[in-house]
C-alpha positions in Angstrom: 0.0 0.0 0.0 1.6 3.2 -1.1 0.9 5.0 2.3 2.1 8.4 0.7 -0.3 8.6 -2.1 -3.0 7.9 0.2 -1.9 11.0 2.9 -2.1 13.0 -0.5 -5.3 12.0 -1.2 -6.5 12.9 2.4 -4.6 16.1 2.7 -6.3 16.8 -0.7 -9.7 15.6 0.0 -10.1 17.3 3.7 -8.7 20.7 1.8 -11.1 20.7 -0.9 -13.8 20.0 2.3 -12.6 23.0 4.0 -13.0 25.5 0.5 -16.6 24.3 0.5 -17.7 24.7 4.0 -15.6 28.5 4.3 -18.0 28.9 0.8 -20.9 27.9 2.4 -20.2 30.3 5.2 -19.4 32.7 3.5 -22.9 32.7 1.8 -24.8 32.3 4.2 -23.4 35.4 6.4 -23.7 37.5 3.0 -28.0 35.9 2.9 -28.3 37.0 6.9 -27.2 40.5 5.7 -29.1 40.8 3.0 -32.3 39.8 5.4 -31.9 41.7 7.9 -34.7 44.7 7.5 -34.3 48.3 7.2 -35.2 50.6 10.2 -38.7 51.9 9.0 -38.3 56.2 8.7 -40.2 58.4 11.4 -42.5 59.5 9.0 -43.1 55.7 8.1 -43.6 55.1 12.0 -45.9 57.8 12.2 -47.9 56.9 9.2 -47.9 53.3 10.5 -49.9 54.2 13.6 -52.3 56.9 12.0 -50.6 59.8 13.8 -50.9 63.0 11.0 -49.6 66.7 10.7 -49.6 69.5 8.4 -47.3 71.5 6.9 -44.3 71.9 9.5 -43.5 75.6 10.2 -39.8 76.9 8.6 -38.0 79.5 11.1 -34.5 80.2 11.7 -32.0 77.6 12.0 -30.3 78.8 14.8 -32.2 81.1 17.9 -30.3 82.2 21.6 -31.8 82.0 25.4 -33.2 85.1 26.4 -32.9 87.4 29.8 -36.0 88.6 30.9 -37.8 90.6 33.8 -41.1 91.2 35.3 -42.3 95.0 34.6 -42.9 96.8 37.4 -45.7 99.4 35.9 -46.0 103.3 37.1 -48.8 105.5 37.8 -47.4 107.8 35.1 -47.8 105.0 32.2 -51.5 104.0 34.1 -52.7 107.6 33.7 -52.5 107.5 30.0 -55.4 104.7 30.0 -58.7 106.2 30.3 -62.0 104.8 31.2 -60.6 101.8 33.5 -60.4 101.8 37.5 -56.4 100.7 38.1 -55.0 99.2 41.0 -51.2 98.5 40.8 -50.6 96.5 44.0 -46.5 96.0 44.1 -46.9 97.6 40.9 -46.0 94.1 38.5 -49.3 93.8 37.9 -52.4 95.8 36.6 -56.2 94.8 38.5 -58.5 96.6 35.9 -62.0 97.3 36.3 -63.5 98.9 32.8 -65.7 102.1 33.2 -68.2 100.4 30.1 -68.1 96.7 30.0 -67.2 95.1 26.5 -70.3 93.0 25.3 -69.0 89.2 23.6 -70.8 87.1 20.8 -72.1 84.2 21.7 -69.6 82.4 19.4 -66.1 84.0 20.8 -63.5 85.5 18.1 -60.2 86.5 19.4 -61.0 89.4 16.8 -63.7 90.6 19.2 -60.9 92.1 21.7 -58.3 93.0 18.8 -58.9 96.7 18.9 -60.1 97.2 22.6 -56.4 96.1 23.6 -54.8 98.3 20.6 -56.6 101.1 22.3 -56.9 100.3 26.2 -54.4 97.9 27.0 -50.6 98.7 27.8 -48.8 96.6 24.8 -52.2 95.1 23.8 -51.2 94.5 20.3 -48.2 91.9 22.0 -50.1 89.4 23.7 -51.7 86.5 21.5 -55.1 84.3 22.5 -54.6 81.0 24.3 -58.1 80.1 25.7 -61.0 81.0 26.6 -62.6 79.3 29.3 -66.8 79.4 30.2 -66.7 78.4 33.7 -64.1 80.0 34.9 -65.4 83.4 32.8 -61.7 83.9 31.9 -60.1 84.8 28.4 -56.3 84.7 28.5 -53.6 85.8 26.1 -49.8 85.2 26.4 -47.5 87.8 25.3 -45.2 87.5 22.4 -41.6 88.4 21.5 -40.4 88.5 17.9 -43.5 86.1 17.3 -42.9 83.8 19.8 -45.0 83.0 23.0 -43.7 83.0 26.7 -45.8 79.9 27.2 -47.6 79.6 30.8 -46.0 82.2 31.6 -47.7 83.9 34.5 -45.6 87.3 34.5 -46.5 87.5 30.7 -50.0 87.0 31.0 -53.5 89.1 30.2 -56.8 87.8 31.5 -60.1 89.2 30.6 -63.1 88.1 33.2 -66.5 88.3 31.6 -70.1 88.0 33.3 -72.7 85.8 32.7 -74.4 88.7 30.3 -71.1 87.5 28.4 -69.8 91.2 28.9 -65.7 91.8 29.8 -65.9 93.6 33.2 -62.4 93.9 34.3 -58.8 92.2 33.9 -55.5 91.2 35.1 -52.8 91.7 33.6 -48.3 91.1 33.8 -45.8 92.3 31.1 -42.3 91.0 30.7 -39.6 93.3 29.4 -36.2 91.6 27.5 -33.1 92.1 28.8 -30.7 90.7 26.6 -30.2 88.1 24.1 -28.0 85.4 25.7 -24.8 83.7 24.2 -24.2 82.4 20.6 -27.0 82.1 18.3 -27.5 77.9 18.9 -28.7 75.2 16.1 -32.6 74.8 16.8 -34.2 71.4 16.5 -36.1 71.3 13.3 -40.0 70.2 14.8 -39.9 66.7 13.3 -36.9 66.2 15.3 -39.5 67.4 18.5 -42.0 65.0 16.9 -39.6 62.2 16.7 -39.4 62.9 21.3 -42.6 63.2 21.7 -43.5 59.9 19.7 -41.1 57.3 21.4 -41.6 58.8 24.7 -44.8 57.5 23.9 -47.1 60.9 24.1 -48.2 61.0 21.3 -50.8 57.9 20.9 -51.8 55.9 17.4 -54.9 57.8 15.2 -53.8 61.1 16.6 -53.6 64.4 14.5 -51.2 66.7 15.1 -53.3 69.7 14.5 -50.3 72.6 15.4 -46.9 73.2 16.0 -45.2 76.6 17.1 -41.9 77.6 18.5 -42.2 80.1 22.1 -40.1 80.4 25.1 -40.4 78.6 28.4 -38.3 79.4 31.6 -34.9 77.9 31.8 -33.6 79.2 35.1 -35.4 81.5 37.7 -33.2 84.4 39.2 -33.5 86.7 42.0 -34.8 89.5 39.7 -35.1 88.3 36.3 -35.3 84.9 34.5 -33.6 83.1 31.6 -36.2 81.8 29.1 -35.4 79.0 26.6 -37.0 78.9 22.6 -39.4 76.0 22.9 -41.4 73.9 20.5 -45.4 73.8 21.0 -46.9 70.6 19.6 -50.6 70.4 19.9 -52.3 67.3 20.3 -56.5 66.6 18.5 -56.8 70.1 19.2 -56.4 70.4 22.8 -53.4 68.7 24.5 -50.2 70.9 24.4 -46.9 69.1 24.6 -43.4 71.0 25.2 -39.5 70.3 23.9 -36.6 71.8 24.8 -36.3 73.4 20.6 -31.9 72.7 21.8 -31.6 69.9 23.9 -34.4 68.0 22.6 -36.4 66.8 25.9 -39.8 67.4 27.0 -40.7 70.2 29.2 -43.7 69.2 31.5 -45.1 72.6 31.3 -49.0 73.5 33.3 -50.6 76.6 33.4 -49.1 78.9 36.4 -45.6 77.9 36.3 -42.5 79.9 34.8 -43.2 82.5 37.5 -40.4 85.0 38.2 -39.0 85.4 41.6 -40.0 88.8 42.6 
């Protein structure tokens, strides 16, 4: 028996083995890869569980924090508005109680109140309507800077009170003035980006409509006698739920009506 010729054969045999089996390996890693599914998109996720929005708002791509302060209001500025009974308090608020009530439709439009605050409110043309509630008897606006809105922001706030004659008898209201412009202008989180949070934190449920989406400011960090307010994306939920996100750092504010009060 030529033992030699047989090793050969073996050596040969178990090499030829070994260039099929790294083959077969070698195709059936490159099938795995291939099978392995592609991360569906956000909007795919979104479309997936019937959540729908509009036509996303286009701002600046880069916005800073801004310094603020509560107004503390004088006589001298009250005694150019006629027709109201004033009562300043510490003066950072005005208590209003109109001489001739304003009379309401039945079906509220913010445009009912447009030019009584022009005319009879200080800065009236700078606060914007937020809600209107019928059992309280309470309409409240939120002032704006550069088209943005100090959400729940009690020191930037304007309430009317109306009767059951659905007449405005008198108001409250608090005025923030702007400091400064803080730091370097930052990148701002485009709002699909704030949609993106919102959706695998799981806020935002299957079948609901995203009906708008805004950019405002929310309080950052309360000082002794001012406050540092942060740009903010507003996502409304069906019409009625508001959600907040940090428009730099991308987390969700848990913002309620009162807060983002200044320390006076």
């Amino acid at each position: 028996m030529d033992w030699s010729r047989i090793k050969t054969i073996f050596i040969l045999t178990f090499l030829v083995l070994d260039v099929y089996l790294v083959y077969q390996f070698m195709n059936t890693r490159d099938a795995a890869q291939y099978e392995i599914p592609k991360e569906a998109t956000l909007e795919e996720k979104l479309k997936n569980d019937d959540i729908t929005y509009g036509e996303l708002p286009e701002t600046k791509k880069k916005e800073q924090y801004l310094s603020v302060r509560t107004k503390v209001f004088t006589t001298e500025e009250m005694a150019k508005i006629k027709g109201q009974s004033i009562n300043l308090g510490d003066g950072t608020s005005i208590e209003a109680k109109l001489e001739k009530q304003v009379k309401l439709t039945t079906k509220f439009q913010p445009a009912e109140l447009s030019a009584f605050m022009k005319e009879n409110i200080f800065a009236g043309e700078q606060y914007k309507f937020w809600s209107k509630n019928d059992e309280d008897g309470t309409i409240t606006y939120y002032q704006e800077y550069d088209s943005k809105t100090f959400y729940y922001n009690s020191n930037a706030k304007l309430t009317f009170f109306f009767n059951k004659d659905n007449e405005v008898t008198s108001y409250k209201q608090t005025y923030l003035e702007i400091i400064d412009e803080l730091s370097d202008a930052e990148e701002l989180l485009p709002p699909l980006r704030a949609l993106e949070t919102l959706y695998k934190k799981g806020l935002i449920k299957p079948k609901s409509k995203i009906t708008d989406v805004k950019l405002g400011y929310s309080t950052l960090v309360p000082l002794p006698t001012s406050l540092v307010v942060t740009p903010t994306w507003r996502i409304e939920v069906n019409g009625k739920e508001n959600l907040f996100v940090h428009a730099f750092e991308g987390r969700v504010i848990p913002l309620t009506d009162g807060e983002n009060k200044t320390t006076e």
